[in-house]
N, C-alpha and C positions, 0 to 999 in steps of 0.2 A: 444616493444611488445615481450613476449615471443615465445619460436617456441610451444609451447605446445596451444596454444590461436592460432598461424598460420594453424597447424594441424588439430584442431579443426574446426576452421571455412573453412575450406577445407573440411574436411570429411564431413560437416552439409551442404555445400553447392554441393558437389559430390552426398550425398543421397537425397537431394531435387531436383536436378538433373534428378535423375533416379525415382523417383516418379513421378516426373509432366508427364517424357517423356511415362512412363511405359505400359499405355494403348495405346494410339496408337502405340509403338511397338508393343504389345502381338494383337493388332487387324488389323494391318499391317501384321504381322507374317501370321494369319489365313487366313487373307482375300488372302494371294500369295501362300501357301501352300493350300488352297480348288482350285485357279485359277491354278496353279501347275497343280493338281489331272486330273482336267474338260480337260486341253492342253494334257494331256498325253495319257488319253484316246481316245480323239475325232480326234489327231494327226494335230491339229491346232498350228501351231510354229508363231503367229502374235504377236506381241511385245506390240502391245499398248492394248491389250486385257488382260494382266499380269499389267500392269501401271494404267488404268484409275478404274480398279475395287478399285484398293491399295488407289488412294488419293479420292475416293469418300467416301471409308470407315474410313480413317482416318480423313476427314472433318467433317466428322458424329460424329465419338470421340471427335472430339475436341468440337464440340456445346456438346455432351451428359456428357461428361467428365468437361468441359472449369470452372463450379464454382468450382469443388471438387481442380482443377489443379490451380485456382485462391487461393482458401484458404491454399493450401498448399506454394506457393511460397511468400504471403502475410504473412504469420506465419511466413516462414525464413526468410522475411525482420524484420520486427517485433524484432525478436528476434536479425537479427543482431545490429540492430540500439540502442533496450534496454542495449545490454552490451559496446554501443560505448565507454562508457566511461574505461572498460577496456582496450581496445586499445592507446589510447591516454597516459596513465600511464605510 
């Protein structure tokens, strides 16, 4: 196997990577920056009031997000498996 084909399927599996994860970062992100906001004002420093907001919103990505995040890691399988046979060469 060349390194050009190891590179390759590194980078296509590094960007499908950050695709699948993408949305429940960016709504992870908001959902602790708005709970951020709500703590600093109200002067409330409870720790699990920062956490349970975070994985309720990111269980929710995941059901609302979960076919789009299935087609994209199914396409990179897909795709790896199509050029198995360059590997083996």
């Amino acid at each position: 196997m060349r390194t050009e084909t190891v590179i390759q399927i590194a980078g296509d599996a590094v960007y499908a990577t950050l695709m699948a994860s993408a949305p429940m970062l960016i709504i992870a992100l908001v959902v602790g920056l708005a709970v951020s906001i709500f703590q600093a004002t109200t002067q409330i420093q409870e720790q699990t009031l920062a956490f349970v907001p975070k994985i309720v919103a990111v269980m929710l990505s995941i059901m609302f997000f979960g076919p789009w995040i299935l087609s994209i890691l199914v396409d990179f399988t897909y795709r790896l498996l199509d050029n198995l046979h360059r590997f083996i060469g």
